[in-house]
N, C-alpha and C positions, 0 to 999 in steps of 0.2 A: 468522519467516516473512515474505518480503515480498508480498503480499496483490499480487494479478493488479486492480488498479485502472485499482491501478489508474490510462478513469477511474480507475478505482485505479489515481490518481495515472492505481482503480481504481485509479484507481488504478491498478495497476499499478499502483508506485508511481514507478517514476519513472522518467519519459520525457524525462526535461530534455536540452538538450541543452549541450557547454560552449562557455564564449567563448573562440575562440582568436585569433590574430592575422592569419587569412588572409583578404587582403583581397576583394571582391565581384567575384568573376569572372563577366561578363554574355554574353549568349549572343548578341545580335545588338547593333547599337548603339544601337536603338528602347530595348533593355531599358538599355543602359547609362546611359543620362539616366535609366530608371526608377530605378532601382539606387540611383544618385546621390541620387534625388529619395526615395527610403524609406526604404534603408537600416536605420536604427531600428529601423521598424515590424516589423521579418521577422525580426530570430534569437529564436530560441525562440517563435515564436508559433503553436500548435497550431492549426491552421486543420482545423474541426471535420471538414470534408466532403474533405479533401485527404490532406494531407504525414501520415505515420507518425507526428510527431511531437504530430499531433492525436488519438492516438488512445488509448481506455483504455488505462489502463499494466497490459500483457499481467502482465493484470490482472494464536509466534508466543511445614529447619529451624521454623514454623510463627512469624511473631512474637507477640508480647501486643499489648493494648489494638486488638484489633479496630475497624475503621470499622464505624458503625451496620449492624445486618443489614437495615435496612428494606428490605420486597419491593415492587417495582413490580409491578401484574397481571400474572399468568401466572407469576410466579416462586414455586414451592411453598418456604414456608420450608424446610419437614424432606422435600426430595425423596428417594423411596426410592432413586433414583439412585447414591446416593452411596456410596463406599466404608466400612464400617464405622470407628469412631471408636478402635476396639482392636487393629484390627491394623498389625502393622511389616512391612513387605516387607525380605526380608535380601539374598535372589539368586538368580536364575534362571539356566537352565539349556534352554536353545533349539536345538534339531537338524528344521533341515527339508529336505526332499528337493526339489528343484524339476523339476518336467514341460511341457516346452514344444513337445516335437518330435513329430511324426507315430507316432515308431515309440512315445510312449509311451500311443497307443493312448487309451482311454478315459478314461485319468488326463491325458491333454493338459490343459495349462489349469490343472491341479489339485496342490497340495502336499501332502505329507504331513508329520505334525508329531509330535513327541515330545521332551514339555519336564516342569519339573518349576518350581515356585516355593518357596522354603522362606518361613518369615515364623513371627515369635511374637504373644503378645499381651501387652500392658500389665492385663489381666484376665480369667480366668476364663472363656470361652464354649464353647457347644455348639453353634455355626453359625460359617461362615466363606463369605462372598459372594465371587467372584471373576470380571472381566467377560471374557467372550466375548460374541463379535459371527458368526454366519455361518461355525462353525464345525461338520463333518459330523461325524459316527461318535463324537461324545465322549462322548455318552452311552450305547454297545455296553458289552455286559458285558466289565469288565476293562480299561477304557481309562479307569477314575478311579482312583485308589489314593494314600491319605492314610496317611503312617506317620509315625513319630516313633523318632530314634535306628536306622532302619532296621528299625522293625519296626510289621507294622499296628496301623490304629489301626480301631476295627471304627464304620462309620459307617450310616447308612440310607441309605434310597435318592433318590443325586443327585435334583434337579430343575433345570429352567429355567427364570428368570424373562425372558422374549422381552422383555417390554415395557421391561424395566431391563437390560437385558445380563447379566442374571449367571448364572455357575453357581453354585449354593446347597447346598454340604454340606454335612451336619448328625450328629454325632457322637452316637454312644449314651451316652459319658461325657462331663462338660464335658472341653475342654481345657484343659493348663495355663497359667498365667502366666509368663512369661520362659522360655518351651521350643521351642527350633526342632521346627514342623513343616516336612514335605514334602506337595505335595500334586503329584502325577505324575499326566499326561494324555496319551493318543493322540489323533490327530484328522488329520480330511483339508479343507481351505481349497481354495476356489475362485481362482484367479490372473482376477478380473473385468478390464474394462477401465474399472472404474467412477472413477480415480484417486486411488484411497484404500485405507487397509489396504497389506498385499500386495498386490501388482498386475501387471497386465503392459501391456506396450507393445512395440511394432513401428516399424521404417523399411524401407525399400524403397533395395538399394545402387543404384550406378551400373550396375550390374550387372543392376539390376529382379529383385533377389534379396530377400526378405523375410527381414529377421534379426528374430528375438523375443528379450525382456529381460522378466527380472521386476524391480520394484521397489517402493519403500515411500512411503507419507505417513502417517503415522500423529499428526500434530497436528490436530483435539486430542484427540478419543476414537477410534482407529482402531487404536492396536497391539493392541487384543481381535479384530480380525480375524486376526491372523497365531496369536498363541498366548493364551490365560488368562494375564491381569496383573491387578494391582492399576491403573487405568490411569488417574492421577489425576497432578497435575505435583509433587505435596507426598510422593507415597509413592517415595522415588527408592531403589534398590538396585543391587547390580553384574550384571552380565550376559556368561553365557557362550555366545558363538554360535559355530554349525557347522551347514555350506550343502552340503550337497551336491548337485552340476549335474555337469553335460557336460561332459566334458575340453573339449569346443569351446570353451565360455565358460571368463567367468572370475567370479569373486564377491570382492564386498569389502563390508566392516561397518565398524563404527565405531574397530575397533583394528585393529593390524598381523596378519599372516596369523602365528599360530604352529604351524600344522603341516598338512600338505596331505600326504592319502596316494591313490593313484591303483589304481582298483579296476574291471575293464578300460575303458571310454567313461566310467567317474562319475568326479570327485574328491571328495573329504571334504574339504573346507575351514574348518580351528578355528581361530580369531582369540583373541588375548588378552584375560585378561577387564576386563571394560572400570571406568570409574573410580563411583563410586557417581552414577547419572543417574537422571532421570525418564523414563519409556515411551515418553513422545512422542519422545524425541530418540533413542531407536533407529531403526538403520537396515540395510538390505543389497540387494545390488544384485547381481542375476545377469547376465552381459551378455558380448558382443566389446568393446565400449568398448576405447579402446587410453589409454593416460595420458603424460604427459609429467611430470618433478618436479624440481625444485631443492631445496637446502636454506634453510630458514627459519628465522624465529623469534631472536632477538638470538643469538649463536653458536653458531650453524646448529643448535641441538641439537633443529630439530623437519624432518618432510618434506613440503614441500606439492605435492600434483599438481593437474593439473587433465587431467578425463577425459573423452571425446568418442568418436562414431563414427571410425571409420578415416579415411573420407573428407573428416574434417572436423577433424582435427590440427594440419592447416594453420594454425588459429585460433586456436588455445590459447595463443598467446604473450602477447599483453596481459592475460588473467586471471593469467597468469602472474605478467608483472609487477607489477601491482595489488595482487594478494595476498600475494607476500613483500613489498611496502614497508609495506604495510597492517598485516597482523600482527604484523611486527617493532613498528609506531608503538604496537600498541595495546599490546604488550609494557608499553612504557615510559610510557602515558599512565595505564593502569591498574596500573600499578606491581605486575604481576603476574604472570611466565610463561604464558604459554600451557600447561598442562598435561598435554595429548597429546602421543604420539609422532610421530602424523601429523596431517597436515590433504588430507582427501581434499577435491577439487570437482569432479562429476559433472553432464554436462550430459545431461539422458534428452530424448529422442523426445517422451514425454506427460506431460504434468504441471501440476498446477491451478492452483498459485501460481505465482510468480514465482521465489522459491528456499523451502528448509527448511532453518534448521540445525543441521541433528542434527550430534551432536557426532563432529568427525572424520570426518565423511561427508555436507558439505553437498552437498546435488541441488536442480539449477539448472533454469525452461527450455532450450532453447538460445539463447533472444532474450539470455538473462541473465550469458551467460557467454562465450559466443564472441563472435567478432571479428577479420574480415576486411578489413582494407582496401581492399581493392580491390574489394569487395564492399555492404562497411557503411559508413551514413552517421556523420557523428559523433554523432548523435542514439545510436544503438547502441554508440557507442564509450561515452559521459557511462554510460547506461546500466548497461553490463557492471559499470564501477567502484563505479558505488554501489551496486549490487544485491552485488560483493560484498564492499562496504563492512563494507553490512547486514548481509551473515549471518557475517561474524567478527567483527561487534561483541558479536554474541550467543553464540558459543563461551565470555564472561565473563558477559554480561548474557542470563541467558536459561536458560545451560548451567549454568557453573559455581554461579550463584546462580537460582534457578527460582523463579515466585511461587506461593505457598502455594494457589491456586485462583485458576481462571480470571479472576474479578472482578479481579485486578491482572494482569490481561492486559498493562496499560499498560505496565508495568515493564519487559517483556522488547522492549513493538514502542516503547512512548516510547522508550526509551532509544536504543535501534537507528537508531529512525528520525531523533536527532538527531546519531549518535556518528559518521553515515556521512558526513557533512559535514566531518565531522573528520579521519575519515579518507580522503578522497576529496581532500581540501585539500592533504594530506599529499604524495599520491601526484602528486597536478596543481596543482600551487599557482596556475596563471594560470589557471587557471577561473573562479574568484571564487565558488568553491562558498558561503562563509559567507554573501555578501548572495542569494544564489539560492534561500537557507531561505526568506527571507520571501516570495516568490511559491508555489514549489513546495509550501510547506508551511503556514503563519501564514495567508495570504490564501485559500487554499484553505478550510482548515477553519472559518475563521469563517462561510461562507457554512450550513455543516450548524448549525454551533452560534447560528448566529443562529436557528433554528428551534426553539418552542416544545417540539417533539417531538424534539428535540435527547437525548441522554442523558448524565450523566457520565461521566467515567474510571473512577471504580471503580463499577461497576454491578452489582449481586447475578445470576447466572446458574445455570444449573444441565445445564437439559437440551443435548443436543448440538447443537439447532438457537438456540437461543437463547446458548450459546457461539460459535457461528458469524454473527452475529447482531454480533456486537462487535469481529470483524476488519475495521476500520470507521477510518473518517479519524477516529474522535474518538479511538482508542485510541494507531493512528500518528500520525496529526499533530498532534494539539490534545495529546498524550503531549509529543511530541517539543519543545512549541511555550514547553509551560509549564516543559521542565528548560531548554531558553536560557535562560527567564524568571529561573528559579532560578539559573543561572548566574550570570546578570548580578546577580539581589541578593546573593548569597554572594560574586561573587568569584574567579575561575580556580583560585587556589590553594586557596579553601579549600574549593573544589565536588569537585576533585580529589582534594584528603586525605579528605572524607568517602565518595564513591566506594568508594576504596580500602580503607578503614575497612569501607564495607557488605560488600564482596565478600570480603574477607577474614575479616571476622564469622559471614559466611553461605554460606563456600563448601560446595558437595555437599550443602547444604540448601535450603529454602524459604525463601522471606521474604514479606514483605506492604510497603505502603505506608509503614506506618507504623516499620516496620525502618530503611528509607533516613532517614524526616525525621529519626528517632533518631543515624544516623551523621552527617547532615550540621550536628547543631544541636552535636552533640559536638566538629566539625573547627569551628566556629565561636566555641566556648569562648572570650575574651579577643580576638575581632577584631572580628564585627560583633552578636553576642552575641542571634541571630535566633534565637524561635521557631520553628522552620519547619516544626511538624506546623502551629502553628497558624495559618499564614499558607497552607502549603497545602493543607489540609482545605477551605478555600474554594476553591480550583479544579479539587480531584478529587471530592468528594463532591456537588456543586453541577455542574449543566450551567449550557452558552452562559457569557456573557461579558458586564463592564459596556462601557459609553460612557459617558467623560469629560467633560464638557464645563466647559470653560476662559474666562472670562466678565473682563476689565478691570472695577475699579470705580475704579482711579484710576493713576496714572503710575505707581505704584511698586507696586500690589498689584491680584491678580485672588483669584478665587475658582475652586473645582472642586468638582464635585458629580459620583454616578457613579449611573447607574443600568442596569439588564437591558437589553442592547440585543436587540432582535427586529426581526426585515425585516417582520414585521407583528404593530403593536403589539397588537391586536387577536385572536391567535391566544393559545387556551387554554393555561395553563402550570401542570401541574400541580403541587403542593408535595411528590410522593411521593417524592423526594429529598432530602428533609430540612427546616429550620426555620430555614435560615441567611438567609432573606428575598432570595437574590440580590443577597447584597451582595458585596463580596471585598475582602480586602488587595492595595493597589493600590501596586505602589513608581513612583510617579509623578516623571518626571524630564521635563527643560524647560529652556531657554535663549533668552535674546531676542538679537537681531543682535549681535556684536560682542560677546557676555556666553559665560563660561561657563556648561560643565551641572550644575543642579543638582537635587538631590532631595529628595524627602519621602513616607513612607509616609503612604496613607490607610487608613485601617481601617476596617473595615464598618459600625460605627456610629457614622462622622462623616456628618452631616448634610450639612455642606459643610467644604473645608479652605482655610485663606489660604495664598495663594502671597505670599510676596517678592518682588520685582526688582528690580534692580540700580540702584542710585543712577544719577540720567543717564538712564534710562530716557523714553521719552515717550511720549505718550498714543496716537499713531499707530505703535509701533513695534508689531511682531510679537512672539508669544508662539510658539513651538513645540514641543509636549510629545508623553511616550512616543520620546524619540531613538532613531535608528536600530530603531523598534520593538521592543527587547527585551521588552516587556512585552506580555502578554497583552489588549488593550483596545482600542478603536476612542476617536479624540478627536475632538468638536467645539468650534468655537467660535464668541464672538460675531461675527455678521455683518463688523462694521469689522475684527476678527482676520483672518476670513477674506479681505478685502481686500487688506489689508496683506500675507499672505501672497503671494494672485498677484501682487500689482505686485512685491514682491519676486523672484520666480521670473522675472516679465518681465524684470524689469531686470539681477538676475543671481544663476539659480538656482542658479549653483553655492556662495552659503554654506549654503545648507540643503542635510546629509548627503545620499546621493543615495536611501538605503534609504528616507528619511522624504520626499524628492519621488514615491517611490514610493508610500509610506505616505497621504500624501497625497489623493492619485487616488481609491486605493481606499476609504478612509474615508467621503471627498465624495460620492461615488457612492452605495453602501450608505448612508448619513444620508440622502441623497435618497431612495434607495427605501423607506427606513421612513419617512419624511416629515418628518424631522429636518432637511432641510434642502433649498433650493431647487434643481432641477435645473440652473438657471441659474450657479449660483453654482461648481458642478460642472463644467459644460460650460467656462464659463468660466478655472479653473484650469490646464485641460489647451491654453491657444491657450501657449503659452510652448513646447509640444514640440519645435516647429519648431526651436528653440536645440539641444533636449536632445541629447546625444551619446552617453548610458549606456542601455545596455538595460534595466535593471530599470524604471524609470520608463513607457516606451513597453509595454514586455510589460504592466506593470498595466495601464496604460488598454486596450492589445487584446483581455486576458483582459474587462475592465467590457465593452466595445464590442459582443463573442460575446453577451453578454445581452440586451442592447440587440438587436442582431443577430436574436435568438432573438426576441423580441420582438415586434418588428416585421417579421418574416416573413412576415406569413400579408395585414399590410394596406398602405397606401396608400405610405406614409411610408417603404414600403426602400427604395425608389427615391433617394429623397433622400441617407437614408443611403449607399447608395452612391456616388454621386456625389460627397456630401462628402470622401470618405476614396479617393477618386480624387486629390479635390484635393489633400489635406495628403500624400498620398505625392509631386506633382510640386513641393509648395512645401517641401519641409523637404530642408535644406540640412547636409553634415555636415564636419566640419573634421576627422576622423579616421574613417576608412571600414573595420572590422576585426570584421563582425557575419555569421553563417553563411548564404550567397548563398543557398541553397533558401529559408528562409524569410522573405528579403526579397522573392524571387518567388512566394514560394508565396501570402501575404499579396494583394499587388497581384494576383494572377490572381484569388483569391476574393472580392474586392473590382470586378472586372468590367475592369478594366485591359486593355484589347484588345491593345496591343504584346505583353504577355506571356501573354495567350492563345494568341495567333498563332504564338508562337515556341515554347509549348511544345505546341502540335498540332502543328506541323512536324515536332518531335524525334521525338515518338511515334511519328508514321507512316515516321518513316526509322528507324527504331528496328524497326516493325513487317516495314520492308523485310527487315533484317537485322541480328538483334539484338545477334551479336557483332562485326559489322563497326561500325555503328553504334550501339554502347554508349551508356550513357548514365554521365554522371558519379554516384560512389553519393550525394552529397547532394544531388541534382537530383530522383534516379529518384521518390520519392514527390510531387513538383510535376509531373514529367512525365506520368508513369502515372495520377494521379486525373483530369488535364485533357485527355489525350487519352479517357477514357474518359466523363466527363462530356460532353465536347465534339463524342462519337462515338456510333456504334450498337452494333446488334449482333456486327457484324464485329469491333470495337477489343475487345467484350468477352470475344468468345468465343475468341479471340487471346489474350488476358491469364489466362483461365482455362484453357487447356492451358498458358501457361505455370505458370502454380501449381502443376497437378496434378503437373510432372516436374520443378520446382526440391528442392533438396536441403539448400539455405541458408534457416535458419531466418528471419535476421532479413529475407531478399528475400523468403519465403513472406509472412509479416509484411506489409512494404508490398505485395504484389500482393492480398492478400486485404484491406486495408484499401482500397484502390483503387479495387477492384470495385465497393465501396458508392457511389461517385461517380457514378452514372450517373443522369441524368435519364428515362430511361424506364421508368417503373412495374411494364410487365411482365417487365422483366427485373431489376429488383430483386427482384418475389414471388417469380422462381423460385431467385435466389441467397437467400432467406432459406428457401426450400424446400430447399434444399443443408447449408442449417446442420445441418440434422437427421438426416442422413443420414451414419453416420460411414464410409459408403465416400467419399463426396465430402471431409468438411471431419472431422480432429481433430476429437474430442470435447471438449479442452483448448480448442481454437479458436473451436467452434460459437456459444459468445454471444456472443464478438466480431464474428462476421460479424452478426447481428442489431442489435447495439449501432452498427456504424458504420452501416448503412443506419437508424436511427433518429436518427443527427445529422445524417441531411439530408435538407434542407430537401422534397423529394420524396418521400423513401422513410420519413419519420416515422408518416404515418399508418398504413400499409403494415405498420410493426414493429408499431405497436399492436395491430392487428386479429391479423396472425399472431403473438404473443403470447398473445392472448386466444383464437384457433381452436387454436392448440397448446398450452393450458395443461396439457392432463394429462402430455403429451409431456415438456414443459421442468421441471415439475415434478417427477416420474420420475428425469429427469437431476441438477438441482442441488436442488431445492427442502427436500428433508430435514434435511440437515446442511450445505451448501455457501454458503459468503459470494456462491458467483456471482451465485446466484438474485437478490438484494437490490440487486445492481450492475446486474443484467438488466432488472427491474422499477423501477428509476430511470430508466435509458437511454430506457425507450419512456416514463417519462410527462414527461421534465424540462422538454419545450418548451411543456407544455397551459399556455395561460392565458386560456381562456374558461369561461363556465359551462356548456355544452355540454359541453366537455372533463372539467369536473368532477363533471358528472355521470355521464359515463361509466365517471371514473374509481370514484364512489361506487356504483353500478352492480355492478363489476368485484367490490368486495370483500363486496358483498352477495352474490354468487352462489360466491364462494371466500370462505367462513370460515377454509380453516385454509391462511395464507400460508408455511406453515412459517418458514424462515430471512429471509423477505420479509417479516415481518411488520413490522417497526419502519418498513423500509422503505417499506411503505404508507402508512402514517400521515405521514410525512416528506414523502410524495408529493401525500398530499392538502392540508398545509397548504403547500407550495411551490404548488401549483398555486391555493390560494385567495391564498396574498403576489403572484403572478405578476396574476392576475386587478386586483388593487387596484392595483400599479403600472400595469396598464394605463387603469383608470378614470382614476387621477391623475396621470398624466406623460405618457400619449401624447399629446396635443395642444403639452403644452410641449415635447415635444422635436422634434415633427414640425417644428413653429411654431422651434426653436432651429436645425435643420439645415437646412431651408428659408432659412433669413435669411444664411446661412456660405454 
């Protein structure tokens, strides 16, 4: 699932956008010396309070040798929760009725259900648990019946356990060992709009006709709302569905339609039965949607569509193509067929993530899947690709191989979240998708896992908020961040063989962590001949991450030494993750000027290790380690290193790789904030930019700058700020000009740049004259739209939100409602955060977004706090139970506090809410960023005030 970050990516996850080759087309000629003069500084830079491209990314077999069970508080070893330890799920057996229309009267809204699950047991019992969720009428006389062989089995009287989901029947006689039973259920389901379970959702045609659809999310615990399963990702069985709706609609599941009979306005709709899966990745979708398909898959022998509202078909062509070059590549990368008939892509109306992908039937936002040109910026174009990179990476990683329980979450979104680069490369080779991981993803996540309340990749979970709780940048990205890692020690080819080895081992089953190290140490036999449970047991059982640091003691040899890096060294770290002292296997690689790269493993109980260097070496030359970043770590080094490095980059940064000028930046920066090292010394590396030519380099320092930014908001010293980074957009000069024009303007406008204020209040208001006479170009519109509205009252505003209310384009609804938040005047931001809640105004998929952007800026921050805190029961109602949003929500309003005022408020907050549900971790996370944020202010604000005042 790709997780609405986010910020996710929020995440969302990913909001990136790609490099292409078109050059800076400038709006007047005031902007075109800007243009000239930035450059650099603008593609890809999320400008927090403006461009779309800033904003949360709109916003987942059993093996041996288990990782340690240690429980962190709140984790019940023996949760009643759990599905019993004897029983087998064989195959079910799913027929529901669907109700959406007026004439079905008081069943509107409502399904009706009759299924059946058979399953044996490995033992002897007289009780069988099975989870339902919010399901009516199943406990009515005659709507439970347990047989065996097709005949009853005489049992007592059903119960429910509410607080564990289950229905609990209990037999007069034990049951037997290795004997299919049947246990058959009637029952009547609510179609909520809660976006979970079975569900429904709505659009509004061009027509101002309201269509309704039902649909599903059922990861992680939610397919008990639809029927009684066993609903765990390790109990997987086959599945037979039949949907019966409205001749009007249509219905599709996770296989091919095999038999549709027409019974006068219903259809019965039976799909073939599907291949041995897990709950979650059941799916079905009742709907008008219309589809477009090609054939797929290395000769053609699979079908992939992709499915949309009528009026928005138009779009579907680049998913299109995305997804047969995609699935064909992963064909061949996983050296494994695709094993369905079809490959459905459904883009719905509402929906909480970003995609799901059940097997055969992934369901998309529509930010995630369409794409209009003439419409959508490239921002949405980068988008669609990797999102559905994502979810056909998982049709292998995820589907075909599923982890044995939630705690190896990682498995299915690590992998995903690395493999979509791969395939995204595939499809767009001149994007430079491979070096765009280390910003998007590597630089990101270090900043959570630098925090002491950080958690590992395999983390013990149970309940469904505390599963939700882990669809979390440390499971996608710091997943995704440590198999490169892995990559690059193993090898391409032999990362590859073991892969293949895993998925093959463990198809239609479960697996655990420990399954993978097993395949990949096996593909390693006689080449590089690596332990690799034991080298990765310290990066998945252990949270956060060392720092390096690289020390000369003479011309031809330094030393290294690693230890727990934190942004505040001083934040409590607890050991309830293990005994491994926060050490790690470090495959530490390094080259000085003019030398090749070389390596050497450290290992967690080397005190320090001796580096080599190259004969000829001298006492002044540079050391540069962790190349190209493959490796999980942060490097520092001795002061005169550090020297040698900028004079280097002055003189001529292009021998050092461009990931690791990147690399760089961001290290210096972070050492600085943990007080590892001088702000100066930081500030100082980044005067060479002026040269630089490549965007990766410039985007790190813009993404460090927003902190800084963040920072220094509230006191003396923005002003400076600003002004500085006025200056280095007029002074940096570029000898190849090919970076995406909105966010070279969008940059300089948030940065107070008056030519390109000017020019893009102008656009708006002739925009406003006449919207489709004067259009706006689509990678412009989110520079245009946040700055006339910033720049504007409430006319600009109340203008832009009729247009939202009648756009019909996801990803323009998208930048107009991230827009909004742009507005400097307080009262008209309360009342669009009073709009979030109201889902006649704003998507309930949408609603914490609207909060979330008017909380990164700089006006409307305190604003989300407060209505945060006045609608807690409200917001918690909505996501707070089981939903990752709550946790994304409850970061958004505290990320900027860094006074003690603020943190007390924030300590306050939690005193009066004990139970944060899915928010909890993210509390904790909140309070120690907001005390790291307070020290960097003690310790750096004057040296930096004092750094950009002197520039």
């Amino acid at each position: 699932m790709l997780r609405e970050m986010e910020m996710e990516r929020e995440d969302d996850k990913k909001s990136g956008v790609y490099i292409g080759n078109m050059g800076i087309f400038c709006i007047v000629i005031a902007v075109v010396a800007l243009c000239i003069g930035v450059g650099l500084l603008a593609y890809y830079v999320p400008d927090r309070n403006c461009a779309d491209s800033s904003l949360p990314t709109p916003e987942a077999g059993t093996g041996t040798d288990e990782p340690p069970s240690t429980k962190p508080p709140g984790v019940e070893p023996n949760w009643p929760g759990r599905v019993q330890t004897n029983v087998v799920p064989q195959h079910y057996f799913v027929h529901l009725k669907v109700y959406l229309d007026d004439e079905d009267g008081e069943k509107k809204f409502k399904f009706d259900g009759d299924s059946y699950a058979e399953f044996n047991f490995t033992e002897p019992t007289s009780v069988v648990k099975i989870h339902i969720n919010k399901l009516d009428k199943i406990m009515d006389e005659g709507n439970i019946r347990l047989t065996k062989n097709g005949e009853e089995v005489a049992i007592k009287s059903p119960r429910e356990e509410t607080e564990y989901q289950f229905l609990v029947i209990e037999t007069v006689d034990d049951m037997e060992k290795d004997t299919v039973y049947r246990l058959t259920t009637k029952f009547v389901g609510a179609l909520e709009d809660d976006l979970a379970g079975f569900y429904r959702s709505s659009y509004t045609t061009s027509q101002n006709e309201m269509r309704w659809l039902a649909t599903t999310q059922f990861q992680a615990t939610d397919a008990r709302k639809a029927f009684p399963c066993f609903d765990e990702p390790a109990l997987k069985a086959t599945f037979d569905i039949t949907l019966e709706h409205r001749t009007k609609r249509t219905a599709m599941s996770n296989m091919p339609i095999k038999n549709q009979v027409t019974n006068g306005d219903w259809n019965t709709t039976t799909y073939e039965t599907t291949v041995k899966m897990s709950t979650y990745l059941l799916a079905f979708v009742v709907s008008d949607l219309v589809c477009e398909q090609r054939p797929a898959c290395n000769n053609d022998n699979c079908i992939l569509r992709v499915c949309a509202r009528d009026e928005m078909k138009h779009t579907m062509e680049y998913a299109l193509d995305a997804g047969v070059t995609i699935i064909n590549y992963f064909e061949e990368y996983f050296d494994i067929p695709y094993p369905l008939p079809k490959q459905d892509m459904a883009a719905v109306p509402d929906f909480a993530a970003g995609a799901m992908e059940n097997w055969g039937l992934i369901l998309y936002r529509e930010t995630a899947l369409l794409y209009d040109p003439d419409v959508s910026s490239a921002t949405n174009k980068q988008r669609v690709a990797v999102v559905v990179s994502h979810e056909l990476a998982h049709q292998w990683f995820g589907n075909l191989m599923s982890p044995a329980w939630w705690d190896d979450l990682w498995l299915n979104e690590g992998f995903a979240s690395y493999v979509e680069y791969i395939g995204v490369n595939r499809h767009e080779p001149d994007w430079q998708m491979m070096d765009q991981f280390v910003n998007e993803d590597l630089h990101r996540v270090f900043q959570l896992d630098g925090l002491g309340s950080s958690h590992p990749i395999f983390v013990p979970v149970n309940k469904p908020e505390e599963i939700s709780e882990i669809f979390d940048t440390i499971s996608y990205s710091k997943g995704a961040s440590i198999i490169r890692m892995m990559n690059y020690i193993l090898g391409e080819a032999v990362f590859r063989e073991g892969l293949t080895l895993f998925l093959k081992r463990h198809s239609y089953e479960a697996a655990t962590s420990n399954d993978l190290w097993a395949a990949l140490t096996e593909a390693d036999v006689g080449v590089g001949d690596h332990d690799v449970k034991q080298i990765m047991d310290t990066w998945t059982l252990q949270m956060g991450y060392p720092v390096v640091t690289v020390a000369r003691t003479s011309e031809n040899t330094a030393i290294a030494e690693q230890k727990h890096f934190l942004i505040d060294p001083d934040a409590v770290v607890d050991d309830k993750y293990g005994d491994m002292g926060y050490k790690w296997y470090v495959q530490l690689s390094y080259m000085v000027k003019d030398g090749g790269i070389q390596e050497i493993m450290m290992s967690p109980d080397d005190a320090t290790v001796d580096i080599s260097l190259p004969s000829g070496t001298e006492t002044n030359d540079w050391i540069l380690a962790n190349i190209n970043q493959t490796g999980y770590y942060r490097v520092n080094y001795d002061t005169g290193n550090w020297v040698a490095l900028q004079k280097q980059l002055s003189e001529d940064h292009q021998v050092i790789p461009v990931v690791n000028r990147a690399g760089l930046i961001d290290d210096a920066f972070n050492l600085a904030r943990s007080g590892d090292l001088y702000q100066t010394i930081a500030f100082e590396l980044t005067l060479y930019l002026i040269k630089e030519e490549q965007y990766l380099p410039w985007d790190t320092f813009i993404n460090i700058i927003i902190y800084i930014r963040d920072m220094l908001s509230r006191t003396g010293a923005f002003g400076a700020l600003e002004l500085r980074y006025q200056q280095v957009y007029q002074q940096t000069s570029l000898k190849t000009v090919r970076f995406h024009r909105a966010n070279v303007l969008s940059t300089a406008c948030r940065y107070g740049y008056k030519p390109c204020i000017d020019e893009a209040v102008q656009q708006f208001d002739l925009w406003m004259q006449d919207p489709v006479a004067n259009a706006i170009t689509p990678n412009l519109k989110s520079l245009v739209y946040c700055n006339g509205i910033r720049h504007g009252g409430v006319k600009e505003w109340d203008f832009m939100w009729e247009r939202y209310q009648q756009e019909s384009d996801a990803g323009e609804k998208s930048r107009l409602q991230s827009s909004m938040a742009c507005s400097n005047v307080p009262w008209i931001l309360s009342r669009y955060l009073e709009y979030s809640i109201d889902s006649t105004k704003i998507r309930k998929q949408d609603a914490s977004y609207t909060i979330r952007y008017v909380a990164s800026n700089y006006v409307g921050r305190a604003l989300a706090w407060d209505f945060f805190r006045a609608n807690y029961d409200i917001l918690f109602d909505m996501y707070g139970s089981g939903s990752f949003t709550f946790a994304r929500l409850l970061t958004a309003v505290t990320d900027q506090m860094n006074t003690e005022f603020d943190l007390q408020q924030l300590i306050d907050f939690g005193d009066n809410h004990p139970n944060l549900g899915s928010a909890a971790r993210a509390y904790e996370q909140a309070i120690e960023s907001t005390k790291a944020n307070i020290k960097w202010m003690d310790n750096n604000f004057e040296q930096v005030q004092e750094w950009l005042e002197n520039q």
